[in-house]
C-alpha positions as CSV (number, residue, x, y, z in Angstrom):
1,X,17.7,60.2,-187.2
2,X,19.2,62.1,-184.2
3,X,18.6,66.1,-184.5
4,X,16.8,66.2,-187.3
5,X,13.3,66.9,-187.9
6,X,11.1,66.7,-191.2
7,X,7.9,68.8,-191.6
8,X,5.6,68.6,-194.9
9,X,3.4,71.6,-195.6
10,X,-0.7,71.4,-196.3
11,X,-0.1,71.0,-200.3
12,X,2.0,68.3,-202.0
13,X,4.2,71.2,-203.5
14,X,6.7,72.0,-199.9
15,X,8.7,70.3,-198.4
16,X,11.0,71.5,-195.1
17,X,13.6,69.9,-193.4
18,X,15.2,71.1,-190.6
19,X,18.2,70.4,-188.7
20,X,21.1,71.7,-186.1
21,X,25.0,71.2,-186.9
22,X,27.9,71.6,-184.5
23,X,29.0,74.3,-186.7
24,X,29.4,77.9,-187.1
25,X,26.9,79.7,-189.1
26,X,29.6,80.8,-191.2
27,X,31.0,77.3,-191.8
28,X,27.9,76.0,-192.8
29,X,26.9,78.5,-195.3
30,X,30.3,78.6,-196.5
31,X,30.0,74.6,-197.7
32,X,26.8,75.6,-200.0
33,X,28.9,78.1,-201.6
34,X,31.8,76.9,-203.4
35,X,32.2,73.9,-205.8
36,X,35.1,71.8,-203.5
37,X,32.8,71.9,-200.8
38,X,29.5,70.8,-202.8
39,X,31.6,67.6,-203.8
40,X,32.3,66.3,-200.4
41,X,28.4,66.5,-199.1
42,X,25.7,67.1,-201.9
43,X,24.7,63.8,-202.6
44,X,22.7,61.6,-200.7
45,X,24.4,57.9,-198.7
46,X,23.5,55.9,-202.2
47,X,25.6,58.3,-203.9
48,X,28.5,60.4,-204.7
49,X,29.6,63.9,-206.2
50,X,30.9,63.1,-209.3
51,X,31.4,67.2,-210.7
52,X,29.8,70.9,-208.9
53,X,30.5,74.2,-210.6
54,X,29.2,77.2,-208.9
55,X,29.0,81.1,-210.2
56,X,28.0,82.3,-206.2
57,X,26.4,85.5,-207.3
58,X,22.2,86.7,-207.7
59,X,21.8,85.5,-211.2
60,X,24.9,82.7,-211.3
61,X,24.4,79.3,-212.2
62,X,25.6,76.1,-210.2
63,X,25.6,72.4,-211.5
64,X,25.6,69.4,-209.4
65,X,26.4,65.8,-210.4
66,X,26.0,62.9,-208.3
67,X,26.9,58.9,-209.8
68,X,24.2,56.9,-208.2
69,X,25.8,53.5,-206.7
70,X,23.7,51.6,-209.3
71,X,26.2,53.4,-212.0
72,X,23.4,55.8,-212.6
73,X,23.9,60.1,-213.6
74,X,22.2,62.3,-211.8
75,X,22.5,66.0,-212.7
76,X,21.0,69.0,-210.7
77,X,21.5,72.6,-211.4
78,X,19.5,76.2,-211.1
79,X,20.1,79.9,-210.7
80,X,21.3,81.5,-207.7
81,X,17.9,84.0,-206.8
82,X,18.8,85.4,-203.5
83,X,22.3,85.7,-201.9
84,X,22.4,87.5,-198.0
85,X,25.7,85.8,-196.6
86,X,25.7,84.2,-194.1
87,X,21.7,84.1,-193.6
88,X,19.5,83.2,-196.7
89,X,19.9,81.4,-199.9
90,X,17.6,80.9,-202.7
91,X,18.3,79.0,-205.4
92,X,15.9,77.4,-208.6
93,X,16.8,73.7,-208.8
94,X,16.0,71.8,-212.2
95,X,17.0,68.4,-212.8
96,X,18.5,67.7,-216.0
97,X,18.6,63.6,-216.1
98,X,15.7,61.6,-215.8
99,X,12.2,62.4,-216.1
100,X,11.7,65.6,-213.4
101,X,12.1,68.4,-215.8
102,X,10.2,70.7,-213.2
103,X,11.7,73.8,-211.8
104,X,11.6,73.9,-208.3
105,X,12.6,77.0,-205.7
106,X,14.9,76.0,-202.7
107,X,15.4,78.2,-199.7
108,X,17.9,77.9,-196.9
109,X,18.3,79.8,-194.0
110,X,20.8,79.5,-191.4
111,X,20.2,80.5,-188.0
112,X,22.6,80.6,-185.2
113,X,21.9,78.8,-182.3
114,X,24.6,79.6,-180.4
115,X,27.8,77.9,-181.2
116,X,25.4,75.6,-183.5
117,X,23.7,76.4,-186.8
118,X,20.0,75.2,-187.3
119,X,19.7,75.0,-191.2
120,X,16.0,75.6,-192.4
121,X,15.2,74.8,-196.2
122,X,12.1,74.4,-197.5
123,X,12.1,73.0,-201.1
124,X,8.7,74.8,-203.3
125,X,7.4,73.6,-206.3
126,X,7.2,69.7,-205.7
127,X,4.7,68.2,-207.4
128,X,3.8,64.9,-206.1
129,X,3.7,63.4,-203.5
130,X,6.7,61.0,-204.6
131,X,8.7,63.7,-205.7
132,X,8.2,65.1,-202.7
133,X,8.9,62.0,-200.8
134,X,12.5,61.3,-203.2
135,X,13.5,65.0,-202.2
136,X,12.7,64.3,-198.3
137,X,14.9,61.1,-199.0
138,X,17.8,63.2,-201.1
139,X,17.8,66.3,-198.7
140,X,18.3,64.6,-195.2
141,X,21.1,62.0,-197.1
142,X,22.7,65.4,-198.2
143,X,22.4,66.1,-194.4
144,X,23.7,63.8,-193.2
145,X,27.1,63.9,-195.2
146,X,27.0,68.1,-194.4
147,X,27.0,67.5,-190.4
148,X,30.2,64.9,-191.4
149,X,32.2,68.1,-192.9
150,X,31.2,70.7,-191.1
């Protein structure tokens, strides 16, 4: 996986993932912050934005759901904790379908590295090691389709 790297912290419950897009800082941050751009990249290669709805503001709400390829629903959605454009989000992130009822925290900074972005998140709160390793999976998928639009 070219330019991207994949860290795990000393407990089970972090995971980060970092990686560099030929993008602005702006432009990056600006495709985690409205629902039209949350539908062309939040969803990993096996599947698809089906429906986003974001409230971008400390205390807002957004929803995520992604159609599987195997016909399946996926729905993801939290609380927007921390908003300080065009550095640092925070965001809770609950699953809604399936069995992961946990809350989880995710954080994203973006850092400019000259005319490039390196996007840091580190996802909190994990609590296996196979959740961990499903989010891993999801996260650099979601990547991947991010460094396509941006």
């Amino acid at each position: 996986m070219p330019n991207a790297t994949i860290a795990t912290g000393p407990a089970v419950t972090t995971l980060e993932v970092r990686r560099t897009f030929a993008a602005s800082r702006q432009r990056v941050f600006d495709a985690w912050t409205t629902a039209e751009a949350l539908k062309q990249w939040h969803a990993p290669e096996n599947a698809e934005v089906q429906r986003a709805s974001v409230d971008f503001r400390v205390g807002g709400r957004y929803l995520i759901e992604m159609r599987g390829n195997d016909g399946n629903l996926h729905r993801v959605g939290g609380e927007y904790r921390e908003i300080d454009a065009p550095k640092r989000l925070v965001i809770t992130w609950a699953w809604q379908t399936g069995t992961r009822k946990s809350e989880s925290i995710v954080t994203v900074e973006f850092h400019e590295r000259g005319v490039e972005t390196e996007v840091v998140l580190r996802h909190e709160g994990l609590v296996t090691e196979e959740e961990r390793a499903g989010h891993r999976h999801g996260w650099v998928g979601c990547f991947e389709k991010l460094a396509a639009v941006v």
